[in-house]
Structure formats: C-alpha cells, structure tokens
N, C-alpha and C positions, 0 to 999 in steps of 0.2 A: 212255426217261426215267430219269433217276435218282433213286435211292430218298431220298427223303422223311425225315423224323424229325419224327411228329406227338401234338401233344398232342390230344384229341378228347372234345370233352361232357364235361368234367372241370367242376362245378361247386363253385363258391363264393359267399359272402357279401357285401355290399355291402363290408364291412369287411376281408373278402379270404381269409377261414376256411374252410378245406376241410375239416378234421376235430379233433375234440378229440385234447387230448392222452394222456388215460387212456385206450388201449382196451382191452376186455376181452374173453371169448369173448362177452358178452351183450350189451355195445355196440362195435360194432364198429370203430364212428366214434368215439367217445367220447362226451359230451356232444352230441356234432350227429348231429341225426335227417337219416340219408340219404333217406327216404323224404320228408321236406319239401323240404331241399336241393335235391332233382331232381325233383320234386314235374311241374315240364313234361316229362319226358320217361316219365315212370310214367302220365302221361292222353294221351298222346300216340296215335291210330289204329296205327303200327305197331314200337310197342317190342317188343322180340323178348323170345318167352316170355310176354305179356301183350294179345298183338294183342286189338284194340274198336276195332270195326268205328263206333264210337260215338262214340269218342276224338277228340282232333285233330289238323288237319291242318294245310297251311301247312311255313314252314320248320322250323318245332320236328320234327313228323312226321318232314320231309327229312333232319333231321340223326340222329335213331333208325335211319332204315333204311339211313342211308352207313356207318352207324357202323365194320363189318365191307370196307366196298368199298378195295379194294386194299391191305389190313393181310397182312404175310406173318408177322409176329411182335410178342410184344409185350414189354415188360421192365416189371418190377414189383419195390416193395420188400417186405422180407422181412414187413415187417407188412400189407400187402394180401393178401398168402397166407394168412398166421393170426397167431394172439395169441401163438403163441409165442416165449420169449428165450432167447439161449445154446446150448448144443449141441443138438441132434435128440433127442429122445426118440422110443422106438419107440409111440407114443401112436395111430397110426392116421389121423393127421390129414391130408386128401386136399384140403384148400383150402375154403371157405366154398360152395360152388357143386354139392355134388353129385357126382352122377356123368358129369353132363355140363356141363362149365364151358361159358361164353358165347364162348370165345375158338376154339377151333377153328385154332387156331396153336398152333407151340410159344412156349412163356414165360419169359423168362431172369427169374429171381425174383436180385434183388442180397442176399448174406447174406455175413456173416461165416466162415458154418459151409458150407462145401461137402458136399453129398452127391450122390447119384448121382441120375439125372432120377427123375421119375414121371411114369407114364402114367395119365389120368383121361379117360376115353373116351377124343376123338381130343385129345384139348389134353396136350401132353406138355410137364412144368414142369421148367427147369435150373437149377439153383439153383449159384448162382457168385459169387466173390469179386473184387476186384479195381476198378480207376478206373471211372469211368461208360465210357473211351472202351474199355474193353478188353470190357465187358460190351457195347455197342453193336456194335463189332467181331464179334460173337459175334452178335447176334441178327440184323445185315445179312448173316451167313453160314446163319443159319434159312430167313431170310424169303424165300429165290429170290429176289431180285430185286425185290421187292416191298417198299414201305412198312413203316417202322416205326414202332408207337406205343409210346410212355412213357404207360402207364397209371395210374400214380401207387404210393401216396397222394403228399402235397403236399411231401412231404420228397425222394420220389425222383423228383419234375419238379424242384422246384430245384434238385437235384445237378446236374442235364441241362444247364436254363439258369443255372447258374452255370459251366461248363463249356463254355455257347457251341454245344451239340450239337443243338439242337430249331430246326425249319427253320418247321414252321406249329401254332397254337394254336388250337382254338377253346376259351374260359372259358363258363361261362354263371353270368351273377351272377343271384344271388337276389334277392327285395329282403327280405332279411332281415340282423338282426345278431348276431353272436355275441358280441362284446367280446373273446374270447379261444380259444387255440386255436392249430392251425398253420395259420400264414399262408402263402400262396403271394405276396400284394404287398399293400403298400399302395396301388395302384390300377393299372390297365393300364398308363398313363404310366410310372411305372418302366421301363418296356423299349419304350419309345416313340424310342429311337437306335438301335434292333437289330429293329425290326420296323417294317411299316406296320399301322396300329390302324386297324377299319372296327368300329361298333357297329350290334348292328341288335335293337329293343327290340319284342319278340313281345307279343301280346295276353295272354299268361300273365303279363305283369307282370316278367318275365326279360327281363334285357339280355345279347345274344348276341354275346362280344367276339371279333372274329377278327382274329389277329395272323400275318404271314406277313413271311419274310425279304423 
C-alpha cells in the first residue's frame, strides 16, 4: 500500500482556531487551553500516558489508541518544538515532552535555521529547511514505508494543504469559540472539492470530521 500523508486528532474550535497567536514557553498554545480543546481525548479510557480504565470508550477511545498505528514519521513546525525564534541558542532545550517524547519516530521539525538532529530517547528530531515537498521527501524516506503525519501546529498543516500534500484528515471540533487566533478554515467545506467530508458527533459534544482524498 502506499504511504499516506495524514493529519490525525488535530483539534479545533467551532470557529476553526487551533491555537493562539502569542505563544510563550508558559502558554504554549497561546491564548487556547489545550487541555479544554482536546478535553475528549484527555478523558478518553486509552490515551497514551494517561490510561483510566474509568475513562471512555466508543470512537473517541478508538481514535487515542490508532493514533501511533502505522505512523513511520512525523513533520512539525518549528513552533511545536519550542518557543524559540531565530538562530539556536545552546539553551538546552530538548522539545516540550521530556525525555521521552510521544512519537517514537523520527521528526522532521520545518525551521529556518538547520542544525544537526537530536536524539530524545528513541524520537530523533531533524530539523530542516526547505518547500513543504522537499521536507515531505525527507520524512517518506524516515518513515520505511510507512505513513506519514503532519502533526502541526495549524500554520504547518496549512502549508501541507495549500500545497495539495495531505491525503486524509481527521479535525475534531470543539464546541467551543475562540473569535481569534490561527485558523486552520472557516469550516470543513472549504476543502469539500479536494476531499470526501463524513461528520460523526461523539457523546462528548465534539464533532469528529474525517476528510479523505
């Protein structure tokens, strides 16, 4: 089968907001609490790092424990990594996540400023310059064979789908609004000539949008 380019459990706002603009090392999102934002997949029985046995079940659950299933790499912007702008500083700074990040692939981080990978347990980050297609290029040669996600933030999925590169979507809307912030769309429709739109609205009050070529 040939490899994928997937967006996945990437949440947003009724009004289409994935994250504030200001982020800082203290908010990371800016303005929008991720912990409400995703609020379904943080009570969910098996998010990874958080399993409750208590939590729920159903597609929400299903969609927490796919998350990982057949992901060979993932690509991320330079602000997903960390708060920092401009050149590298030798500051120590190893990603938001620890010593053991969540991804367990390697990670093409998009930046301006090339430097040389890092390893953080097994999740080893390359950080690279260059079009979304030449970074893509780069992470289908990571991933064996396997799946790729564009994990975000919501600046470096619209590079992707302005670009024409993202093959399936799942959104999960909130039913929250922000009024302002980065927007991923003004509603799924937007890309309703480039995908098939299936909505499916979980008992957490989140509408689960899945959009596939």
């Amino acid at each position: 089968m040939a490899q994928r380019v997937r967006v996945q459990n990437f949440g947003v706002s009724r009004d289409g907001i994935g994250a504030g603009a200001e982020q800082t090392l203290e908010r990371p999102f800016g303005h929008v609490d991720p912990m409400q934002l995703m609020a379904w997949a943080f009570t969910t029985a098996s998010f990874p790092g958080m399993e409750n046995p208590e939590g729920s079940r159903g597609i929400e659950d299903y969609l927490t424990r796919d998350f990982a299933h057949g992901i060979g790499a993932e690509i991320m912007g330079r602000h997903k990594f960390g708060p920092q702008r401009g050149a590298w500083t030798d500051d120590g700074w190893r990603g938001w996540w620890g010593e053991e990040p969540p991804f367990h692939t390697p990670v093409v981080v998009l930046t301006h400023h090339e430097r040389e990978p890092l390893q953080v347990g097994e999740t080893t980050f390359h950080f690279v310059s260059g079009t979304p297609e030449e970074a893509l290029a780069l992470a289908r040669e990571l991933a064996g064979g396997l799946d790729v996600r564009i994990g975000g933030g919501v600046s470096t999925v619209r590079q992707f789908l302005d670009a024409d590169l993202i093959d399936d979507m799942h959104v999960a809307i909130a039913p929250l609004e922000y009024g302002e912030g980065l927007k991923l769309w003004d509603s799924p429709e937007d890309l309703a000539g480039r995908f098939t739109i299936e909505k499916v609205t979980a008992p957490s009050g989140v509408e689960h949008c899945f959009l596939w070529r």
